[in-house]
NUGU-381257 format. One record per residue (C-alpha): residue number from 1; x, y, z. Coordinates in pm, whole numbers, plus 50000, padded with zeros to 5 digits. Example, Ala and Ser with C-alpha at 12.3 -4.5 7.8 and 13.67 -1.06 7.14 Angstrom:
! residues 2
+-----+-------+-------+-------+
:   k :    c1 :    c2 :    c3 :
+-----+-------+-------+-------+
:   1 : 51230 : 49550 : 50780 :
:   2 : 51367 : 49894 : 50714 :
+-----+-------+-------+-------+
END
This chain:
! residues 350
+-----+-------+-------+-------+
:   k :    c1 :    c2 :    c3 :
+-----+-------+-------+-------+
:   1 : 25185 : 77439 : 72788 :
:   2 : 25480 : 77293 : 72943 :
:   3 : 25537 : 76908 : 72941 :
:   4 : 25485 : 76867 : 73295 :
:   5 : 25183 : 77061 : 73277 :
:   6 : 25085 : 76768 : 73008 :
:   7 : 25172 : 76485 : 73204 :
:   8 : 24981 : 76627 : 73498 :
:   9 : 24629 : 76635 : 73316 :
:  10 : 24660 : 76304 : 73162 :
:  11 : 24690 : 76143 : 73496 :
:  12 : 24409 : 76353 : 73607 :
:  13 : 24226 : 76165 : 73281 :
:  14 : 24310 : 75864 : 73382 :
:  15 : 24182 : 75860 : 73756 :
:  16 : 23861 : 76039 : 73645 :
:  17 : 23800 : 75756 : 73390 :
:  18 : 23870 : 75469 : 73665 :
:  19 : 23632 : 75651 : 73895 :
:  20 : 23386 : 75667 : 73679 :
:  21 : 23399 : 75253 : 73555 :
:  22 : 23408 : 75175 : 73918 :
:  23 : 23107 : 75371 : 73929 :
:  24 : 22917 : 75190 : 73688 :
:  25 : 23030 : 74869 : 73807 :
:  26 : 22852 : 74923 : 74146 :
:  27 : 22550 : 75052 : 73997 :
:  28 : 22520 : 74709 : 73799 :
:  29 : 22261 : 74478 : 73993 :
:  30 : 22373 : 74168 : 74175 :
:  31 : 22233 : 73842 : 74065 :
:  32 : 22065 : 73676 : 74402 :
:  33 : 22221 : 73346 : 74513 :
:  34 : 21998 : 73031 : 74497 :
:  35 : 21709 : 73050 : 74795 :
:  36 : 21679 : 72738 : 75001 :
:  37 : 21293 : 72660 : 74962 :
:  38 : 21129 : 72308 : 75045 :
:  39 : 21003 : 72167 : 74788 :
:  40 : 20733 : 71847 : 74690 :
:  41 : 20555 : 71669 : 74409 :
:  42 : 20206 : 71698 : 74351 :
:  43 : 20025 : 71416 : 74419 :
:  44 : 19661 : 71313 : 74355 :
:  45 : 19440 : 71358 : 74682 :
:  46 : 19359 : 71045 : 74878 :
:  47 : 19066 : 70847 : 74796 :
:  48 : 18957 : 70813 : 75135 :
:  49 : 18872 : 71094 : 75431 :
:  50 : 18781 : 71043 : 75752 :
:  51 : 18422 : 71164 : 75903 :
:  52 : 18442 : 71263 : 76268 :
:  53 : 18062 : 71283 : 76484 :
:  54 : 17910 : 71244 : 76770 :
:  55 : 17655 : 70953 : 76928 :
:  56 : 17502 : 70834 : 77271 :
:  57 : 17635 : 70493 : 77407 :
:  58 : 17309 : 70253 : 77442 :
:  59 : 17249 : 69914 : 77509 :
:  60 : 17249 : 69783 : 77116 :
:  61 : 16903 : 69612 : 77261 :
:  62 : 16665 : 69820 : 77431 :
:  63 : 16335 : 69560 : 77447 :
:  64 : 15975 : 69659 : 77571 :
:  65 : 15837 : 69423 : 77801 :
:  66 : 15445 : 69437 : 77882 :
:  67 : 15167 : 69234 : 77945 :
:  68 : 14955 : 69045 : 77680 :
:  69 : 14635 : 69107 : 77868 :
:  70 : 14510 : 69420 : 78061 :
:  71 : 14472 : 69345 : 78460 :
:  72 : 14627 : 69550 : 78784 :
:  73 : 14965 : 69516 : 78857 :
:  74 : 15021 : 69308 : 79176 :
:  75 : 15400 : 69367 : 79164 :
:  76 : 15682 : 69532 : 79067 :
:  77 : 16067 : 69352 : 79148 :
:  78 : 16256 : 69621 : 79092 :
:  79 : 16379 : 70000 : 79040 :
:  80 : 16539 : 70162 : 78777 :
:  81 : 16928 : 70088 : 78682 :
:  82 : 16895 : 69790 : 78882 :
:  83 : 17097 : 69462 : 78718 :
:  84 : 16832 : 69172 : 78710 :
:  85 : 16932 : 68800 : 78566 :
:  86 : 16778 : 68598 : 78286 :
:  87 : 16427 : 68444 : 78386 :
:  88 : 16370 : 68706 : 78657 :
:  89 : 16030 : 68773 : 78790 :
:  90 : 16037 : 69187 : 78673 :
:  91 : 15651 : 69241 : 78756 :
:  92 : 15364 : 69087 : 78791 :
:  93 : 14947 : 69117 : 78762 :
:  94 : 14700 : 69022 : 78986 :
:  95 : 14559 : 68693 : 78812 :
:  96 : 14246 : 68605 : 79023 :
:  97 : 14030 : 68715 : 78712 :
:  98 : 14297 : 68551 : 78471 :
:  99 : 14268 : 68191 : 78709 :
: 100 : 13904 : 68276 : 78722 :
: 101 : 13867 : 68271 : 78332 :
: 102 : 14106 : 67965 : 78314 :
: 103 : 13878 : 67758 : 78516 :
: 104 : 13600 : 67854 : 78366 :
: 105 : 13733 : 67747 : 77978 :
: 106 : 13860 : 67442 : 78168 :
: 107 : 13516 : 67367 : 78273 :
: 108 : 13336 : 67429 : 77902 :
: 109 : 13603 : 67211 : 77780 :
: 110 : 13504 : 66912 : 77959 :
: 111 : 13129 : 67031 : 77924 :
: 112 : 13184 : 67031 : 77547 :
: 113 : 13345 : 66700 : 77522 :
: 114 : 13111 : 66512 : 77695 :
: 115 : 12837 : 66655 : 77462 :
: 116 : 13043 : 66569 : 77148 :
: 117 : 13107 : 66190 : 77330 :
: 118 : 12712 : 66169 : 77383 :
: 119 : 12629 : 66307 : 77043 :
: 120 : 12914 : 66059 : 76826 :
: 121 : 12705 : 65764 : 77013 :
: 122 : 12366 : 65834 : 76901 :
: 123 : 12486 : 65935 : 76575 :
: 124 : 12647 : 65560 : 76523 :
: 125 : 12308 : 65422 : 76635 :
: 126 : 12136 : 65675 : 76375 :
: 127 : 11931 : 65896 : 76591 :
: 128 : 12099 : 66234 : 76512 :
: 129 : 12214 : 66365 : 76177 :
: 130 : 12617 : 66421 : 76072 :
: 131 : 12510 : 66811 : 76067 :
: 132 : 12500 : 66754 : 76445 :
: 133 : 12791 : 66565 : 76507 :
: 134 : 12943 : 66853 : 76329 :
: 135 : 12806 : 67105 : 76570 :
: 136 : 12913 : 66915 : 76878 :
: 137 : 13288 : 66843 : 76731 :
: 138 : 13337 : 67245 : 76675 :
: 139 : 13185 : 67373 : 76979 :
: 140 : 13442 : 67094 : 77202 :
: 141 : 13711 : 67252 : 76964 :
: 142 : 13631 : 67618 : 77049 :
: 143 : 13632 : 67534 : 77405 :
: 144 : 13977 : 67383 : 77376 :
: 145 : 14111 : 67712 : 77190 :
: 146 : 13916 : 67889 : 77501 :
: 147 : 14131 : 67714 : 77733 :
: 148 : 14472 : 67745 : 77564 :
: 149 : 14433 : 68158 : 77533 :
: 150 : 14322 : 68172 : 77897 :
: 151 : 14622 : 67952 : 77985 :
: 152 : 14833 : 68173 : 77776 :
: 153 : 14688 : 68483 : 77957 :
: 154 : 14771 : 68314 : 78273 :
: 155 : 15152 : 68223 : 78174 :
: 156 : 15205 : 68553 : 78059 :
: 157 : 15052 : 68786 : 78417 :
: 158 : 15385 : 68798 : 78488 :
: 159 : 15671 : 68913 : 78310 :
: 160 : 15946 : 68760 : 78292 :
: 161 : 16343 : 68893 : 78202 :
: 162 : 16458 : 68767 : 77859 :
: 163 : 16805 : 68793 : 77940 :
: 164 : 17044 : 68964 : 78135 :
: 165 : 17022 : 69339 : 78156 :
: 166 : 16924 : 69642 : 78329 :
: 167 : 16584 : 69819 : 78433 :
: 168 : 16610 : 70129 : 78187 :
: 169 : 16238 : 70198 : 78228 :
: 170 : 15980 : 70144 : 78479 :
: 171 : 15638 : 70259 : 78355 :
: 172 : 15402 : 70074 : 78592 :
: 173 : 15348 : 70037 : 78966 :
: 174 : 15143 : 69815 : 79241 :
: 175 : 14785 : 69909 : 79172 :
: 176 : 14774 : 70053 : 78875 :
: 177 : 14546 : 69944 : 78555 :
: 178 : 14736 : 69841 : 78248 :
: 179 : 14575 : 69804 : 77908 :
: 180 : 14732 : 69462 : 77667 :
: 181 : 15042 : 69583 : 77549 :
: 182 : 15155 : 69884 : 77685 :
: 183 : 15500 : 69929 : 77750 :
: 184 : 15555 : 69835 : 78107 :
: 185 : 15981 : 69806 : 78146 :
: 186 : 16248 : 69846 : 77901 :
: 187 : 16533 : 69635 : 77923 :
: 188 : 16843 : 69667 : 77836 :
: 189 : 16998 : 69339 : 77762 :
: 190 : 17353 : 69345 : 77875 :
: 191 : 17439 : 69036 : 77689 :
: 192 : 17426 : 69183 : 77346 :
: 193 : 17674 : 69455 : 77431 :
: 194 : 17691 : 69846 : 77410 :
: 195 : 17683 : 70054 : 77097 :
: 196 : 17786 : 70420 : 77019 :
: 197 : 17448 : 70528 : 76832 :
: 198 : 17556 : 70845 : 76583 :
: 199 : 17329 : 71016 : 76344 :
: 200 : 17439 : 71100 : 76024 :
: 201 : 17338 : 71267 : 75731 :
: 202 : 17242 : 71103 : 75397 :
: 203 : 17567 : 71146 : 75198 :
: 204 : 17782 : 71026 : 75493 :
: 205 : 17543 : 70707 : 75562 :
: 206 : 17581 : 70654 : 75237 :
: 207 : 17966 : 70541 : 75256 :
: 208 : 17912 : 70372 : 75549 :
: 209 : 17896 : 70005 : 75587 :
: 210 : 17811 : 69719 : 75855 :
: 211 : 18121 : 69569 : 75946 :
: 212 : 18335 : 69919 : 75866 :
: 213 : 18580 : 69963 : 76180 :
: 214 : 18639 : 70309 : 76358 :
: 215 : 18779 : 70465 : 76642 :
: 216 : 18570 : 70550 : 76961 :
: 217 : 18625 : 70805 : 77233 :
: 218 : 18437 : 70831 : 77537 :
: 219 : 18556 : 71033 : 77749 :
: 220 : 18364 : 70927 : 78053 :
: 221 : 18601 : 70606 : 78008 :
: 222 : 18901 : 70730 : 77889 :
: 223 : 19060 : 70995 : 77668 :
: 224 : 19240 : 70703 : 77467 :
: 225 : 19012 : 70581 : 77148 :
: 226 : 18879 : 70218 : 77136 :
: 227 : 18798 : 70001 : 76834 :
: 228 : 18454 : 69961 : 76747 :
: 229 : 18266 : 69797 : 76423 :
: 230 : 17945 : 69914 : 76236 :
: 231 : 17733 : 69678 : 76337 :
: 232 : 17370 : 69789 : 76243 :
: 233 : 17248 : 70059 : 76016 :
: 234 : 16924 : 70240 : 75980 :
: 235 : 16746 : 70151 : 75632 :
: 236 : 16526 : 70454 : 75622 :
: 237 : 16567 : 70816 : 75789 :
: 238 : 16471 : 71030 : 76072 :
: 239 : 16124 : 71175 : 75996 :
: 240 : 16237 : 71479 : 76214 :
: 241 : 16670 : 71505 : 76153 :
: 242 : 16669 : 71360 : 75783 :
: 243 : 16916 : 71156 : 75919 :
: 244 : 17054 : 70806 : 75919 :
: 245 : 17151 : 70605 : 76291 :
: 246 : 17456 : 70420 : 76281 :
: 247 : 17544 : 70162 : 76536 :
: 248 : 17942 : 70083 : 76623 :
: 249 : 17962 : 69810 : 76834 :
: 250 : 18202 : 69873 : 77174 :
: 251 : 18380 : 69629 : 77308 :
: 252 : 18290 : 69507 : 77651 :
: 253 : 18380 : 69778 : 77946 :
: 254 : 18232 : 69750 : 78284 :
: 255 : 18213 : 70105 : 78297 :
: 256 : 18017 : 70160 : 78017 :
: 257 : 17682 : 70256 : 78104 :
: 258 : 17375 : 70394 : 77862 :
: 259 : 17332 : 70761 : 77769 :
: 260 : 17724 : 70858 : 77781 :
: 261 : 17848 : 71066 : 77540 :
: 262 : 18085 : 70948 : 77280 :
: 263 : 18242 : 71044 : 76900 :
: 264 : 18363 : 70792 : 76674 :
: 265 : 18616 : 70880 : 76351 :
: 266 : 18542 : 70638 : 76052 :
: 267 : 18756 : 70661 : 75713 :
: 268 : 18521 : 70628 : 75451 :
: 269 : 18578 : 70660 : 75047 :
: 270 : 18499 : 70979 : 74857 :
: 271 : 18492 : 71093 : 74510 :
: 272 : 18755 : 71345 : 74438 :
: 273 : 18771 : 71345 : 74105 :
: 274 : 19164 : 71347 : 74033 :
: 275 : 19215 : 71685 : 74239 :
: 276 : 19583 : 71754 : 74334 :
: 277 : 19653 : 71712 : 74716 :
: 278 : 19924 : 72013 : 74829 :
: 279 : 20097 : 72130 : 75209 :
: 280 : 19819 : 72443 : 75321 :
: 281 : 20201 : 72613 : 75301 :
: 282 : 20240 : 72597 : 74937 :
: 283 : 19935 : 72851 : 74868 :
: 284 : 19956 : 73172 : 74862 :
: 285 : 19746 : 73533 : 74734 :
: 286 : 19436 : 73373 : 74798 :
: 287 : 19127 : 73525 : 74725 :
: 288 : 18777 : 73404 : 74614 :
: 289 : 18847 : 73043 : 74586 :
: 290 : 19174 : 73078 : 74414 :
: 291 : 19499 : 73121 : 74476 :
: 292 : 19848 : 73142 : 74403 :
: 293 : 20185 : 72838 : 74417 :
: 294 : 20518 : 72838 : 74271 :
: 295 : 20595 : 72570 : 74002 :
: 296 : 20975 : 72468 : 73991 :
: 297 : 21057 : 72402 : 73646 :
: 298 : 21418 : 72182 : 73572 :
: 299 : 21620 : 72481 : 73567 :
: 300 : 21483 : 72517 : 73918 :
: 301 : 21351 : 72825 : 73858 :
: 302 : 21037 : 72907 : 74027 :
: 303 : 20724 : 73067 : 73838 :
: 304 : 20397 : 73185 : 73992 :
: 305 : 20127 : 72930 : 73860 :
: 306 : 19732 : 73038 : 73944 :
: 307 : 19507 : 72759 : 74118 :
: 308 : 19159 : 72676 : 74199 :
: 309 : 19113 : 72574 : 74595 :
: 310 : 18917 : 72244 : 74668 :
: 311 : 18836 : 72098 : 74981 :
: 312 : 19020 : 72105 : 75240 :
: 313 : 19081 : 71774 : 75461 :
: 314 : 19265 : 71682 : 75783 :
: 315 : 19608 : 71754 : 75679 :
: 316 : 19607 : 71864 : 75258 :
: 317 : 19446 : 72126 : 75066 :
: 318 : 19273 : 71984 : 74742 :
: 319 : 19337 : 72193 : 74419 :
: 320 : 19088 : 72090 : 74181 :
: 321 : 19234 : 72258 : 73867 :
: 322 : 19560 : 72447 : 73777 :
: 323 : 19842 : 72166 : 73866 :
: 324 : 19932 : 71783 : 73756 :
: 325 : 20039 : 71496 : 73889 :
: 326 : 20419 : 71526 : 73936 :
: 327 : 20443 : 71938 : 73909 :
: 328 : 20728 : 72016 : 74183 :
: 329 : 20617 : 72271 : 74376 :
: 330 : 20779 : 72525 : 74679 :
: 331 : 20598 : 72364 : 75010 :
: 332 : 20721 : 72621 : 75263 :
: 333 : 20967 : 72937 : 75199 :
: 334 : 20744 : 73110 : 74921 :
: 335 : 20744 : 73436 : 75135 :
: 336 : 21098 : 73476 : 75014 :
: 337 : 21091 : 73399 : 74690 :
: 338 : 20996 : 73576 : 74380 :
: 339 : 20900 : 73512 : 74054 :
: 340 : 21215 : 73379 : 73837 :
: 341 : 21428 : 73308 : 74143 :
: 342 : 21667 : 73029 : 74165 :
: 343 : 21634 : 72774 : 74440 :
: 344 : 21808 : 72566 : 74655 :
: 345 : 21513 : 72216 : 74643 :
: 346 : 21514 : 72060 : 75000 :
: 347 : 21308 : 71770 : 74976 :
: 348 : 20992 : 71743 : 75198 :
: 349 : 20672 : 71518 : 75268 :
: 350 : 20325 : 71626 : 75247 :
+-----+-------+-------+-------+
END
């Protein structure tokens, strides 16, 4: 072999062996730059939530107005949704028999106390006994009681409005035959106010306490919400619903009227036992109640971490086991990341 043949295959050699450690070199794998990924710090879950339901705007008082003797209604002043004023005439029975009776106890009255006159006489002169005086002083006495209920019955033939309000309920008219006590109008006394009246159940009532504000929309007023206050509760619940009335008291509005329709959002407190409030971003793989996040640890490396999935509120999802107070975890971005990437932190709220 010549010397030029030599040379030749050595350079041959050489390009062959540069080929091949570019080859290798390509074939090595690149490590990924650091992925930009928002990230936050876990935080314990608020103590408070807010419970959103709905309610019927009333009158907060409704009263039943009737007579306290039975008799037929004479007359009736007015109709149904009409205003009326304090000491209004609202209806009426007829009282011939009520006068009638009223005379009558009237008359026993002065019957009786002549008697008991006649009788303390002869008793100072000794001709009747003190067991007779006795008789004479308690029959005058009954007749006076007679008088005062019939003048009571009288007073009360007509009924009369308590305070300002509106005819809710008209259960009577002219002519008809009413027993003592049966409801005859409801009135809805306008001077006490209007109140959003919302049922709720037992472990909601439960949080919820007179003098608690809230926010109130009704939209039949406006779309906007309006501060109310608790101002009653019920002490004992719905034989049929199980559940509790609360009453929010509305501020005054002309156009507020009875029966509208109405929801009110009060913040109440709730246990939640030190869970972990996270974004609904940060969770991902879930399945069954649990679910996956990525913990950042200093080197900012990111590392699956398995959770357990609470509740979730208005704007958080609880995680009631699996992170701590202070883990940093990826909020948004963790469809591009994998296990043992580098990131980038960008800082976030929840």
């Amino acid at each position: 072999m010549t010397e030029c043949s030599q040379r030749f295959l050595a350079l041959i050699g050489t390009v062959l062996l540069l080929g091949c450690s570019e080859a290798e070199s390509d074939e090595q794998p690149k490590e990924r730059a650091p992925v930009p990924a928002a990230t936050i710090i876990a935080s314990t879950a608020s103590q408070n939530e807010t419970i959103t339901s709905a309610g019927t705007v009333r009158l907060r008082r409704e009263t039943e107005l009737g007579f306290t003797t039975s008799g037929k209604v004479s007359s009736v002043g007015y109709e149904e949704g009409d205003r009326v004023k304090r000491g209004a005439t609202l209806a009426a029975l007829d009282n011939s028999t009520v006068s009638a009776d009223l005379e009558s106890a009237k008359a026993e009255r002065d019957r009786a106390a002549a008697e008991y006159g006649r009788i303390k006489s002869l008793y100072a002169d000794g001709w009747v006994t003190k067991a007779r005086l006795e008789q004479a002083d308690a029959a005058l006495r009954s007749a006076k009681a007679r008088v005062s209920a019939s003048g009571f019955a009288n007073r009360t033939a007509h009924i009369h409005a308590p305070s300002n309000g509106i005819i809710l309920s008209r259960n009577i008219d002219v002519g008809q035959i009413v027993s003592t006590g049966t409801t005859a109008i409801i009135l809805g006394e306008t001077d006490k106010g209007f109140v959003l009246k919302v049922p709720f159940a037992d472990a909601d009532a439960s949080r919820v306490r007179v003098g608690m504000r809230a926010n109130v929309t009704i939209s039949a007023i406006s779309d906007a919400a309006i501060e109310a206050v608790v101002s009653e509760k019920d002490g004992r619940a719905d034989e049929r619903t199980g559940t509790f009335e609360v009453s929010f008291l509305l501020p005054a509005n002309s156009r507020l009227r009875s029966g509208q329709l109405g929801t009110v959002d009060i913040e109440v407190s709730r246990d939640n036992e030190g869970a972990i409030a996270i974004p609904a971003t940060a969770i991902f793989g879930v399945r069954s109640g649990e679910g996956l996040v990525f913990v950042v640890d200093k080197d900012k490396k990111v590392k699956t971490r398995n959770v357990i999935i609470g509740e979730l509120t208005d704007d958080s999802l609880e995680i009631s086991s699996g992170l701590s107070e202070g883990d940093v975890i990826v909020a948004n971005g963790t469809e591009k990341l994998q296990d043992g990437d580098v990131i980038k932190p960008i800082s976030t709220t929840k």
